[in-house]
Biotite code that builds the C-alpha atoms (Angstrom):
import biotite.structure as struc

atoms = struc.array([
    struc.Atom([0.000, 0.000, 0.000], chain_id="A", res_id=1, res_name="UNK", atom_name="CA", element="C"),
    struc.Atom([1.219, 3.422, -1.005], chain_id="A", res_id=2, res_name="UNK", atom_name="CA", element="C"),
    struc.Atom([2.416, 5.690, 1.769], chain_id="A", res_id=3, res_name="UNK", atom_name="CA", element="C"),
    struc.Atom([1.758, 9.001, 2.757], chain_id="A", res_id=4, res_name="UNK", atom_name="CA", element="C"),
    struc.Atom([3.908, 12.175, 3.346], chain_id="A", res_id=5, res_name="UNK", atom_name="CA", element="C"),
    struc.Atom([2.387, 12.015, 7.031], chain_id="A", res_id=6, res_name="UNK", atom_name="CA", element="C"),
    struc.Atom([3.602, 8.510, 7.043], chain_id="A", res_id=7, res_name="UNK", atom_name="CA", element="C"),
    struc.Atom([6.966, 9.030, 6.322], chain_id="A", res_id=8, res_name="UNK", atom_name="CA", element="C"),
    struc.Atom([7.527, 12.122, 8.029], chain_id="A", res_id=9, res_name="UNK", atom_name="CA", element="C"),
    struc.Atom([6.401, 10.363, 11.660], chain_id="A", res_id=10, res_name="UNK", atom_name="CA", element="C"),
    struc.Atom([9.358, 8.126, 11.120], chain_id="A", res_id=11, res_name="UNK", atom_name="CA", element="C"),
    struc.Atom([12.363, 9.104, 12.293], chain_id="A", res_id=12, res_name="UNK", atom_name="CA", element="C"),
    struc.Atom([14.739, 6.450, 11.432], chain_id="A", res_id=13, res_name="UNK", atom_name="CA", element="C"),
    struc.Atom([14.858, 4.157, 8.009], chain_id="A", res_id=14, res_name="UNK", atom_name="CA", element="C"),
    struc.Atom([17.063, 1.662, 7.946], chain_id="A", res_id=15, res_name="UNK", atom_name="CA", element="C"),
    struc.Atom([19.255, 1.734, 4.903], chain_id="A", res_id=16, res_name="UNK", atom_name="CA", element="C"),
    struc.Atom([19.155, -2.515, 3.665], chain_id="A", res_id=17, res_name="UNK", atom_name="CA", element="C"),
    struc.Atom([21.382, -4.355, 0.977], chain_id="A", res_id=18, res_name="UNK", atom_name="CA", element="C"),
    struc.Atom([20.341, -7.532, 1.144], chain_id="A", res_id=19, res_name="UNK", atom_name="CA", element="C"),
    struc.Atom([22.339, -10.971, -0.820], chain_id="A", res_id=20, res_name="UNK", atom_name="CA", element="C"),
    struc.Atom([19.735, -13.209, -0.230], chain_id="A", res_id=21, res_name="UNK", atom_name="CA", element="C"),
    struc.Atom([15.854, -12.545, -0.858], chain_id="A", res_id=22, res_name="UNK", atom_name="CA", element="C"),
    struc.Atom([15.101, -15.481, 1.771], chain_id="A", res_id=23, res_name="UNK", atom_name="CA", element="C"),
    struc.Atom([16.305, -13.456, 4.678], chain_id="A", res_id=24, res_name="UNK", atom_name="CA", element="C"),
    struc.Atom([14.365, -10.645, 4.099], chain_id="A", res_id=25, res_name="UNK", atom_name="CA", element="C"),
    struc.Atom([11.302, -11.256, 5.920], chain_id="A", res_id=26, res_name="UNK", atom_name="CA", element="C"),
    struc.Atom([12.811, -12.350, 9.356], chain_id="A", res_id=27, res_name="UNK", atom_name="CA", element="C"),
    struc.Atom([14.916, -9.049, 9.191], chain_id="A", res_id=28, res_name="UNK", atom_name="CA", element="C"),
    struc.Atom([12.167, -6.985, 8.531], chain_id="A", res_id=29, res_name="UNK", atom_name="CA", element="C"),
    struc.Atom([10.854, -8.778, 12.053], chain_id="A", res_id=30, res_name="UNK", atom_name="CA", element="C"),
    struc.Atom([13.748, -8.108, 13.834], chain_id="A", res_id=31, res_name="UNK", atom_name="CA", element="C"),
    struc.Atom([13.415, -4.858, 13.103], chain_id="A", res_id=32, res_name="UNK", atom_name="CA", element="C"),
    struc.Atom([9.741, -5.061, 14.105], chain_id="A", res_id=33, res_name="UNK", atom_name="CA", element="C"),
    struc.Atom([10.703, -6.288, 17.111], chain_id="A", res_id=34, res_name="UNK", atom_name="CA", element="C"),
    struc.Atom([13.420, -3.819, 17.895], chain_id="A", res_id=35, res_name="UNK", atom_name="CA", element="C"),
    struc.Atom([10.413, -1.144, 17.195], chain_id="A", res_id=36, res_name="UNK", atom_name="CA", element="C"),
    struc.Atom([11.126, -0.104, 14.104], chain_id="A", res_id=37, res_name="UNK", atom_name="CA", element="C"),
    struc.Atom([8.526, -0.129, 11.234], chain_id="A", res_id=38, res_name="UNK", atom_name="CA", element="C"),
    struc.Atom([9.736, 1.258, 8.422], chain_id="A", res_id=39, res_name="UNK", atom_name="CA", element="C"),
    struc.Atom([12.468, -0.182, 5.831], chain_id="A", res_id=40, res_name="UNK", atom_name="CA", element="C"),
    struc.Atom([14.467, 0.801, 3.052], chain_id="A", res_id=41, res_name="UNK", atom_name="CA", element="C"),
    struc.Atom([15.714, -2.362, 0.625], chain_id="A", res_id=42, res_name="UNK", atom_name="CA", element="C"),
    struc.Atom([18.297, -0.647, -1.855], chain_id="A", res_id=43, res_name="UNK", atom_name="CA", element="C"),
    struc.Atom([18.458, -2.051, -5.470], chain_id="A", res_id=44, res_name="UNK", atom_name="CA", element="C"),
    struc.Atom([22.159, -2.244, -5.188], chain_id="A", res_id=45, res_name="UNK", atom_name="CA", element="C"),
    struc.Atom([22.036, -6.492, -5.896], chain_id="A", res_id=46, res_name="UNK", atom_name="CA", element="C"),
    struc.Atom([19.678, -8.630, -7.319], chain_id="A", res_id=47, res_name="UNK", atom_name="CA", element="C"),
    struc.Atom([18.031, -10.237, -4.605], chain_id="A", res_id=48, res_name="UNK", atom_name="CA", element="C"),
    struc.Atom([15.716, -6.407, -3.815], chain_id="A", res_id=49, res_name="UNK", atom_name="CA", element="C"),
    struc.Atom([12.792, -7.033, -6.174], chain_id="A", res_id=50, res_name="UNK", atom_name="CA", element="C"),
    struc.Atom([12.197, -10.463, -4.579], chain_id="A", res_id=51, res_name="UNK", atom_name="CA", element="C"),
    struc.Atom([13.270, -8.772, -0.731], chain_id="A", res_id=52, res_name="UNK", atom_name="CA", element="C"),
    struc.Atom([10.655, -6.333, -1.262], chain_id="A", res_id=53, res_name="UNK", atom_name="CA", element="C"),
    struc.Atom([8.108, -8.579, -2.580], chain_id="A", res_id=54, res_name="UNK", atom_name="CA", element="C"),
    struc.Atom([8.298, -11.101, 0.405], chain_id="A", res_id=55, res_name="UNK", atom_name="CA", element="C"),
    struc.Atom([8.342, -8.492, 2.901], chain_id="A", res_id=56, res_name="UNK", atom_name="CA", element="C"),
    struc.Atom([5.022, -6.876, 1.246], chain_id="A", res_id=57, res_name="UNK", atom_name="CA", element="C"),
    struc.Atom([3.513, -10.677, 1.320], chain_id="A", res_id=58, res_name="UNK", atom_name="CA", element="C"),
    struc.Atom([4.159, -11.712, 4.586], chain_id="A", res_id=59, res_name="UNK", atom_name="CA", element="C"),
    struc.Atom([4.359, -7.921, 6.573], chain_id="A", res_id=60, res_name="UNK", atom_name="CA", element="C"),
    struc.Atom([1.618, -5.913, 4.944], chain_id="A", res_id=61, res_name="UNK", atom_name="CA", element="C"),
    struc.Atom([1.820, -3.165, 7.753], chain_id="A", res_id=62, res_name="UNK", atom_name="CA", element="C"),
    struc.Atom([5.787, -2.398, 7.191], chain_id="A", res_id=63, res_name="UNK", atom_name="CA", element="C"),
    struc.Atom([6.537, 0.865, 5.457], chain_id="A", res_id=64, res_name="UNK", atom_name="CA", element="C"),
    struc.Atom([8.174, -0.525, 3.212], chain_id="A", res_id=65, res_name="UNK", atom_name="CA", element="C"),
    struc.Atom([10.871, 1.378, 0.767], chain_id="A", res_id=66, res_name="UNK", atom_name="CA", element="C"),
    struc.Atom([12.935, 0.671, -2.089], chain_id="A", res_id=67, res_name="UNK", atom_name="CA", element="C"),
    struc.Atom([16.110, 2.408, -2.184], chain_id="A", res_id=68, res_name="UNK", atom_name="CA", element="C"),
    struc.Atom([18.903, 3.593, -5.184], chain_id="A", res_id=69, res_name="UNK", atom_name="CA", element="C"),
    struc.Atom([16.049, 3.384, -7.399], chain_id="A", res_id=70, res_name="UNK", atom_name="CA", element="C"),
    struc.Atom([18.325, 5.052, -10.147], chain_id="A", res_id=71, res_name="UNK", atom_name="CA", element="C"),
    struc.Atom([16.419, 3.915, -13.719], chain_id="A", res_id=72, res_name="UNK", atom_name="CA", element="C"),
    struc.Atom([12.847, 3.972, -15.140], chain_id="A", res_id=73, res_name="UNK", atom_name="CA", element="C"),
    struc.Atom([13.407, -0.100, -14.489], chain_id="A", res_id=74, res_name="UNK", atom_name="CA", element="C"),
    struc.Atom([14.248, -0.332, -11.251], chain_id="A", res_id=75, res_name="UNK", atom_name="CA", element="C"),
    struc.Atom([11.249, 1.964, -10.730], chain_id="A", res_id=76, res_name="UNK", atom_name="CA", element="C"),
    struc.Atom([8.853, -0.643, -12.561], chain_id="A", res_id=77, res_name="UNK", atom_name="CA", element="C"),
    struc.Atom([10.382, -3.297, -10.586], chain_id="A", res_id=78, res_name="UNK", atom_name="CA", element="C"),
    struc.Atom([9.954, -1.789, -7.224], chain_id="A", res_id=79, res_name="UNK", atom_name="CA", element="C"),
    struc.Atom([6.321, -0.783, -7.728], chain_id="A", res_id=80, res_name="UNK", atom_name="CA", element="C"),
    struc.Atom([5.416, -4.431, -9.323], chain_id="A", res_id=81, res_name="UNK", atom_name="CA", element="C"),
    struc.Atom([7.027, -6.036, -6.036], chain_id="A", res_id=82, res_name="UNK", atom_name="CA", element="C"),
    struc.Atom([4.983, -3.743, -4.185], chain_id="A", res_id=83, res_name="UNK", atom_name="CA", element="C"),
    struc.Atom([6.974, -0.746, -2.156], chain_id="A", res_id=84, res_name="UNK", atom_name="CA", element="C"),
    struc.Atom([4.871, 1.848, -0.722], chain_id="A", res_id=85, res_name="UNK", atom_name="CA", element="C"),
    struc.Atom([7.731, 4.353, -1.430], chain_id="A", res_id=86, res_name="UNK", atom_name="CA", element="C"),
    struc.Atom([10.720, 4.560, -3.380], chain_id="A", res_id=87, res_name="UNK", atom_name="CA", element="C"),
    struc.Atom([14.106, 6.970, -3.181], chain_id="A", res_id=88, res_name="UNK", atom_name="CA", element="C"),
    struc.Atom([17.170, 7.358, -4.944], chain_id="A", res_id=89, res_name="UNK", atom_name="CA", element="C"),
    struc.Atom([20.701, 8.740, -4.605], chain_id="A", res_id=90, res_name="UNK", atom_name="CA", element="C"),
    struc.Atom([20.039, 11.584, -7.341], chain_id="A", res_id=91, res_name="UNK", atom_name="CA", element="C"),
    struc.Atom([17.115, 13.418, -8.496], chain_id="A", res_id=92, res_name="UNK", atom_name="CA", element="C"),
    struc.Atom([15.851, 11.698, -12.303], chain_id="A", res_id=93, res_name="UNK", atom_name="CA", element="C"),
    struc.Atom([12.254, 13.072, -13.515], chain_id="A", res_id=94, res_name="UNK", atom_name="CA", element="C"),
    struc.Atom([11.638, 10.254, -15.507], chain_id="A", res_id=95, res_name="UNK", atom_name="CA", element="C"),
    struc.Atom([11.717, 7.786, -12.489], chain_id="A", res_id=96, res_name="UNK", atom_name="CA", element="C"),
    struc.Atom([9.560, 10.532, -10.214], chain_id="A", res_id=97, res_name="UNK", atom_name="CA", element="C"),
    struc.Atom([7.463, 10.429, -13.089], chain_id="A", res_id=98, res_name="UNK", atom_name="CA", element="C"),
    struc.Atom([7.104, 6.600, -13.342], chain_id="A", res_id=99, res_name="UNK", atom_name="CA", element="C"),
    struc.Atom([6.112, 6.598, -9.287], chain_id="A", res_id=100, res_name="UNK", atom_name="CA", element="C"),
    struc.Atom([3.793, 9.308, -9.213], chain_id="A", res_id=101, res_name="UNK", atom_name="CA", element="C"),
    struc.Atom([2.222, 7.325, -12.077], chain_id="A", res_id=102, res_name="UNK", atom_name="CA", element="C"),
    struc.Atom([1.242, 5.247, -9.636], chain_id="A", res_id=103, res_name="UNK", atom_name="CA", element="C"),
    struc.Atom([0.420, 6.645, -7.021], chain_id="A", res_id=104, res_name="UNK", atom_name="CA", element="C"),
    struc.Atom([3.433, 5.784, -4.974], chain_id="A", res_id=105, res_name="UNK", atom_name="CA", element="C"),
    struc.Atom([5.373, 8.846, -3.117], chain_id="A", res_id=106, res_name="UNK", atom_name="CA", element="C"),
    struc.Atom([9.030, 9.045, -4.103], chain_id="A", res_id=107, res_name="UNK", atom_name="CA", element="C"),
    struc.Atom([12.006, 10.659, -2.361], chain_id="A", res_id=108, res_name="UNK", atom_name="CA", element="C"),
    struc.Atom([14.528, 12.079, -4.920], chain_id="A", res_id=109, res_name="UNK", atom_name="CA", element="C"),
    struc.Atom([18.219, 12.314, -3.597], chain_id="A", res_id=110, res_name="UNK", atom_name="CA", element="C"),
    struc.Atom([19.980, 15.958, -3.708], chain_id="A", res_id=111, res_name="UNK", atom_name="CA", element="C"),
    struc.Atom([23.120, 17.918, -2.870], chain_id="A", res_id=112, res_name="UNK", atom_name="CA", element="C"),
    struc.Atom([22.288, 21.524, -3.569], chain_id="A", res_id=113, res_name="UNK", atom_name="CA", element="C"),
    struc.Atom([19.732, 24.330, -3.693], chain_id="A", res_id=114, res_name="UNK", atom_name="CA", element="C"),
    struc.Atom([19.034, 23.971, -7.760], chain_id="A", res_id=115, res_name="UNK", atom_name="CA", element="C"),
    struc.Atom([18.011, 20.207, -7.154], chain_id="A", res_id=116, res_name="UNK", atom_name="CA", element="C"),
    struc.Atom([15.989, 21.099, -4.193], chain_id="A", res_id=117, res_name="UNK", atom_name="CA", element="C"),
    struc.Atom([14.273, 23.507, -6.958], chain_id="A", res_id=118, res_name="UNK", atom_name="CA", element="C"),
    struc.Atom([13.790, 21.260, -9.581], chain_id="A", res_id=119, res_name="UNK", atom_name="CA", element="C"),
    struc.Atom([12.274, 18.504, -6.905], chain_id="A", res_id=120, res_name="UNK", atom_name="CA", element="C"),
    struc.Atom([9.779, 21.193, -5.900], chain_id="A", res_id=121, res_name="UNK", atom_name="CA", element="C"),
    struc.Atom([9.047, 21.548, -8.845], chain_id="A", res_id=122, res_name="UNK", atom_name="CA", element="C"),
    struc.Atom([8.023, 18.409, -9.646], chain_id="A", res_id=123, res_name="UNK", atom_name="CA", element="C"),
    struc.Atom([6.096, 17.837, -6.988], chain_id="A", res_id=124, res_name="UNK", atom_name="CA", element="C"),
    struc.Atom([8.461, 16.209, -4.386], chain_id="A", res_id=125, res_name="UNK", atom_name="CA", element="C"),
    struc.Atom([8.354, 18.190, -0.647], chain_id="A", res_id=126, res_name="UNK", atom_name="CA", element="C"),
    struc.Atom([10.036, 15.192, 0.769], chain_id="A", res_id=127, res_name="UNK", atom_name="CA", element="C"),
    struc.Atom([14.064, 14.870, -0.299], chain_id="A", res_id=128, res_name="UNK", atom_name="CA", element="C"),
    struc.Atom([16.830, 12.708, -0.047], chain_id="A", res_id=129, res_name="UNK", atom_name="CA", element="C"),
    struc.Atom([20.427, 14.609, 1.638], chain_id="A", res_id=130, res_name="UNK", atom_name="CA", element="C"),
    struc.Atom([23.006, 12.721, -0.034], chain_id="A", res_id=131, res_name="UNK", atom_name="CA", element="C"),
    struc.Atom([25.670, 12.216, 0.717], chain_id="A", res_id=132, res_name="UNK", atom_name="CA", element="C"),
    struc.Atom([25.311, 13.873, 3.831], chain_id="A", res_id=133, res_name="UNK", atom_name="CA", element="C"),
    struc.Atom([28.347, 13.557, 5.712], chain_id="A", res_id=134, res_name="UNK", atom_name="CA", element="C"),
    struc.Atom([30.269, 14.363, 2.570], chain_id="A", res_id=135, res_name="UNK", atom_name="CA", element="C"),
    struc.Atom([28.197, 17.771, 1.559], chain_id="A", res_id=136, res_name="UNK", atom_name="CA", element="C"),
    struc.Atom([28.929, 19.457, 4.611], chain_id="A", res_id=137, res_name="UNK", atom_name="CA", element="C"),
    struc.Atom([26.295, 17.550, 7.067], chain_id="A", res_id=138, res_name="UNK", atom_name="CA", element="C"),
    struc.Atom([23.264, 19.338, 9.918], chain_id="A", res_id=139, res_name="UNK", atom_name="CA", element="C"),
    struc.Atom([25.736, 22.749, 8.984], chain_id="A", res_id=140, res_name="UNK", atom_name="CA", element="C"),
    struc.Atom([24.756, 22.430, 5.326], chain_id="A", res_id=141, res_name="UNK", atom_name="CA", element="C"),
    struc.Atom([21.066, 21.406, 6.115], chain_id="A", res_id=142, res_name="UNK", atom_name="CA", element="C"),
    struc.Atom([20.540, 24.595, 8.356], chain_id="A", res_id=143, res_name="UNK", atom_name="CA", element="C"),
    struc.Atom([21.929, 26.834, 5.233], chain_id="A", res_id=144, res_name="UNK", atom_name="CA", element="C"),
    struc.Atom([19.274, 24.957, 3.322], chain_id="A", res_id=145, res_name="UNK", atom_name="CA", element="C"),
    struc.Atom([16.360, 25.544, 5.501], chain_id="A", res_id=146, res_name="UNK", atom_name="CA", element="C"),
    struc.Atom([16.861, 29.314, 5.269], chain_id="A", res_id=147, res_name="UNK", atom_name="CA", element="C"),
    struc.Atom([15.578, 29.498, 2.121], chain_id="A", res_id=148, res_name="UNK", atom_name="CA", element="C"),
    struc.Atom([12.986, 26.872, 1.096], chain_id="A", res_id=149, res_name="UNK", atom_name="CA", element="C"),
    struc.Atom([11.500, 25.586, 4.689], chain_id="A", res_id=150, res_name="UNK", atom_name="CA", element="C"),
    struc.Atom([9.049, 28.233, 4.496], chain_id="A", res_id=151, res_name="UNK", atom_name="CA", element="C"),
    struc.Atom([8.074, 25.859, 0.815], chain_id="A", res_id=152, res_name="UNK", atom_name="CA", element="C"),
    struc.Atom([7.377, 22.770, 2.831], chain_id="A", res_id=153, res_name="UNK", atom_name="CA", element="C"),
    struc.Atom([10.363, 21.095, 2.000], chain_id="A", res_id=154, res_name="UNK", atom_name="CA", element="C"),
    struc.Atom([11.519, 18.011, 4.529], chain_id="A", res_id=155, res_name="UNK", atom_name="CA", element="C"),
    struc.Atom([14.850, 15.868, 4.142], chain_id="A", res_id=156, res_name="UNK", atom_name="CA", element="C"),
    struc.Atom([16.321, 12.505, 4.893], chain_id="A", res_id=157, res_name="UNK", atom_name="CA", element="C"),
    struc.Atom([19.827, 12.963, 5.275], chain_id="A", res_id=158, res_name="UNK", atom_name="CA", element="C"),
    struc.Atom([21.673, 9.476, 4.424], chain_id="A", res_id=159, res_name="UNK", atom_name="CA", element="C"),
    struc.Atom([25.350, 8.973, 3.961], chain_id="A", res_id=160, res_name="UNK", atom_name="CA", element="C"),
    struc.Atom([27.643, 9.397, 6.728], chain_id="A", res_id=161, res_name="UNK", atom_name="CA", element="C"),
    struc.Atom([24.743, 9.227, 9.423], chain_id="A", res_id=162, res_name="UNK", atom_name="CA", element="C"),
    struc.Atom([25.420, 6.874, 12.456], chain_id="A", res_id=163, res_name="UNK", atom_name="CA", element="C"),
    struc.Atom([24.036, 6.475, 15.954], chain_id="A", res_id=164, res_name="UNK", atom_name="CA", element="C"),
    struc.Atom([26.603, 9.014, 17.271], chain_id="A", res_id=165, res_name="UNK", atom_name="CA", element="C"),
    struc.Atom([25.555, 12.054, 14.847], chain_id="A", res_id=166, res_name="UNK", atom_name="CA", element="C"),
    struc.Atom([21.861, 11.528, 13.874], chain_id="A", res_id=167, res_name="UNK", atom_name="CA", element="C"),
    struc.Atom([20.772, 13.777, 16.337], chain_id="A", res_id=168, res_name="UNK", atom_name="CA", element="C"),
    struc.Atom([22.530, 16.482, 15.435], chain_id="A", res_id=169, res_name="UNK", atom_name="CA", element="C"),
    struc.Atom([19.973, 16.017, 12.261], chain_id="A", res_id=170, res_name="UNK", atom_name="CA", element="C"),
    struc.Atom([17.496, 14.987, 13.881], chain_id="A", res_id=171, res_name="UNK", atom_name="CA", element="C"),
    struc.Atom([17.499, 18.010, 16.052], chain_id="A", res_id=172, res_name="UNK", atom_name="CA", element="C"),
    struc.Atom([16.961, 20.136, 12.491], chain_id="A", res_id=173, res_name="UNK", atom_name="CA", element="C"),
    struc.Atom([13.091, 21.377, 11.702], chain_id="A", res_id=174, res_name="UNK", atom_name="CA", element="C"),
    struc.Atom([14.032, 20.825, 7.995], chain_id="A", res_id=175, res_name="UNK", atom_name="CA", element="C"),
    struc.Atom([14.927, 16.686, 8.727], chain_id="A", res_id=176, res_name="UNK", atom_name="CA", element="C"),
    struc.Atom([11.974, 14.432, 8.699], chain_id="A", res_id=177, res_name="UNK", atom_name="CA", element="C"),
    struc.Atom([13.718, 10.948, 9.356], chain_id="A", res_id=178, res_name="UNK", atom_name="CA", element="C"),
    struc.Atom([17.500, 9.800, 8.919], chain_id="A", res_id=179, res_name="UNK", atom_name="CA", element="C"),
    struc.Atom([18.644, 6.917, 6.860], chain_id="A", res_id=180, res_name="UNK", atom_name="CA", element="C"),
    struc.Atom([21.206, 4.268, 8.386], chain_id="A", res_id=181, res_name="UNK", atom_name="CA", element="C"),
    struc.Atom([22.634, 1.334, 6.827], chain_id="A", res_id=182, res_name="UNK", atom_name="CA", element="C"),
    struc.Atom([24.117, 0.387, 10.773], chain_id="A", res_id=183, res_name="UNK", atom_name="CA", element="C"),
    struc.Atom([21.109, -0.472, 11.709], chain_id="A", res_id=184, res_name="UNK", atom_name="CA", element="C"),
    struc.Atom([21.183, -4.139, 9.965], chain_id="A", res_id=185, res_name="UNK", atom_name="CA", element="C"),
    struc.Atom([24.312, -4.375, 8.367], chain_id="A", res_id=186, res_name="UNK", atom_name="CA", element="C"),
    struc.Atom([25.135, -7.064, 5.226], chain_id="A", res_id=187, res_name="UNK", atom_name="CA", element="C"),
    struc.Atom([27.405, -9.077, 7.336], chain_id="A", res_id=188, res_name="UNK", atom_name="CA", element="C"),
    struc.Atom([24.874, -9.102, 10.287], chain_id="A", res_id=189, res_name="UNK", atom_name="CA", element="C"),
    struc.Atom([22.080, -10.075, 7.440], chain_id="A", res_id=190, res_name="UNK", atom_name="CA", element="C"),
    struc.Atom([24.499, -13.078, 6.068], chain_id="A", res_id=191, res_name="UNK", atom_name="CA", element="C"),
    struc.Atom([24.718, -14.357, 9.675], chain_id="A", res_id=192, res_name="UNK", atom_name="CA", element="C"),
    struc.Atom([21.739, -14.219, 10.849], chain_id="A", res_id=193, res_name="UNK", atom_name="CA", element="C"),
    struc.Atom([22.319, -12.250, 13.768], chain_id="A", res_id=194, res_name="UNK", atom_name="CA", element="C"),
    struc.Atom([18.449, -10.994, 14.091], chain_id="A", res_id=195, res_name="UNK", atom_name="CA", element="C"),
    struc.Atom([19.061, -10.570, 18.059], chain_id="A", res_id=196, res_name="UNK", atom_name="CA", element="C"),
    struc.Atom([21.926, -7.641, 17.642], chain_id="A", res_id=197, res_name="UNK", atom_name="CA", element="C"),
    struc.Atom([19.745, -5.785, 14.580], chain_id="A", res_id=198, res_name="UNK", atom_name="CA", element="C"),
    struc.Atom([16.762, -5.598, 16.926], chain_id="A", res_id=199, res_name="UNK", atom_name="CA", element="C"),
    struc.Atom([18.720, -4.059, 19.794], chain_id="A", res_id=200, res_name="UNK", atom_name="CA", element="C"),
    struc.Atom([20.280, -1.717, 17.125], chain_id="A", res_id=201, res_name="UNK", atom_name="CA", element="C"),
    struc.Atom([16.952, -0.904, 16.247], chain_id="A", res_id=202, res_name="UNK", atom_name="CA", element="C"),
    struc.Atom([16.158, -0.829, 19.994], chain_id="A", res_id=203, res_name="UNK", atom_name="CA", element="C"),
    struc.Atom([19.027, 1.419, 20.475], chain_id="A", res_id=204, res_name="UNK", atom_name="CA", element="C"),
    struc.Atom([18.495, 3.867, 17.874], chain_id="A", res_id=205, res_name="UNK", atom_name="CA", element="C"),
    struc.Atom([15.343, 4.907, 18.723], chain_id="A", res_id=206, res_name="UNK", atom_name="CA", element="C"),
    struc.Atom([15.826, 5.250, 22.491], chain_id="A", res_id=207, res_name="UNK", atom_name="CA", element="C"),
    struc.Atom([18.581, 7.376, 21.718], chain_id="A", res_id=208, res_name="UNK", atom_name="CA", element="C"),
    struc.Atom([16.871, 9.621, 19.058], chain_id="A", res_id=209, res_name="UNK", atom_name="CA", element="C"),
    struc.Atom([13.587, 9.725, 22.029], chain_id="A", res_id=210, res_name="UNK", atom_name="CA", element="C"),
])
């Protein structure tokens, strides 16, 4: 089911997923579940995402559930036939927020400065991807950014960089909706299994963002 801008802005945290092995995707998303987190972000970064996302839509219909790096029209189709209820991407591509709006599915273009936060206002998109973060100058470059266009509506998800020691610094920023953090479940920690440490990650993340 599609989400809402409401629905994604009351997240704070997204874990940030790449994911070997389609089989493990649904007892991840639990752990995260169980750690308290409901929201999930499988990146298209190996082959195994269409088939993640499509078992975690089958068996966990109330997860958020996100497909990430969503960088061709392709990818886009994919993601919205295995059923994502939104999609993001590193860069900002108005064919692929075209192909999502389509259908009805909210998508979260990435940017780095003010002209792309333009052009994704102007196409519709209030709700944008900082990235990298760490690498574009971080909460100091977000505050520049909400000078100008928070009055517009304009949210981000910084992602890149972002870790349990610094999210708060964008967290504590009006202009940030939610974070993005591949620490949260990490590949090895996927490949072994370890479901107990990813939902005290999860558990730890959002006592410390609280």
């Amino acid at each position: 089911m599609p989400a809402s801008f409401e629905d994604l802005t009351k997240r704070r945290i997204v874990p940030v997923i790449v994911i070997d092995d389609a089989n493990d995707a649904v007892p991840l998303a639990e752990a995260l579940l169980e750690g308290g987190i409901d929201i999930i972000e499988i990146t298209f970064r190996t082959a195994a995402a269409a088939d993640a996302i499509t078992n975690i839509a089958k068996a966990l219909p109330t997860m958020l559930l996100g497909a990430g790096t969503v960088v061709t029209e392709e990818n886009a189709t994919r993601a919205i036939d295995a059923g994502v209820s939104f999609g993001l991407a590193p860069g900002l591509n108005p064919a692929t927020i075209a192909r999502f709006q389509k259908a009805g599915i909210p998508f979260v273009p990435g940017i780095a400065t003010p002209s792309e936060v333009e052009q994704g206002l102007s196409l519709g998109c209030k709700l944008q991807k900082f990235f990298p973060a760490g690498d574009m100058g971080g909460p100091t470059f977000l505050k520049a950014l909400a000078g100008p266009y928070a009055s517009f509506g304009v949210k981000f998800c910084p992602t890149g960089g972002v870790s349990l020691g610094n999210m708060n610094d964008y967290l504590a920023l009006p202009i940030v909706a939610f974070i993005g953090g591949s620490w949260l479940a990490t590949k090895q920690q996927i490949a072994d299994k370890d479901w107990t440490t990813i939902s005290r990650q999860a558990r730890d993340a959002l006592a410390a963002a609280a």
